[in-house]
C-alpha positions, 0 to 999 in steps of 0.5 A: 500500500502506498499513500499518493497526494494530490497536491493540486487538490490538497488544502492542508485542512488537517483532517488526516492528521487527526485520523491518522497523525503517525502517518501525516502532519502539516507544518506550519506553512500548511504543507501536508506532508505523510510521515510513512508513505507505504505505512504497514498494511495493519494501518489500513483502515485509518489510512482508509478513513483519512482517504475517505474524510478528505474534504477535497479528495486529495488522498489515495491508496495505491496498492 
């Protein structure tokens, strides 16, 4: 599994961090940066639930 970000789409809104905050952070020029792009396939489901609460879809699963 590895996680992708769509930059043209993401705001930084921080709503992965909140989710999944081992795997993404925004610092403090609000750029979202993912702290574990292939993250442990046990960490599916929070990587899931980041991907689907996206407010602009900017996340996804590429397995």
């Amino acid at each position: 599994m590895k996680i992708r970000v769509d930059r043209d789409l993401c705001e930084a809104n921080a709503v992965c961090t909140g989710i999944a905050p081992d795997l993404f952070e925004v610092d403090e020029d609000d750029v979202l940066h993912v702290l574990d792009a292939s993250p442990p396939e046990a960490m599916r489901p929070q990587v899931e639930r980041a991907v689907a609460r996206c407010p602009r879809a900017a996340l996804s699963i590429e397995d």
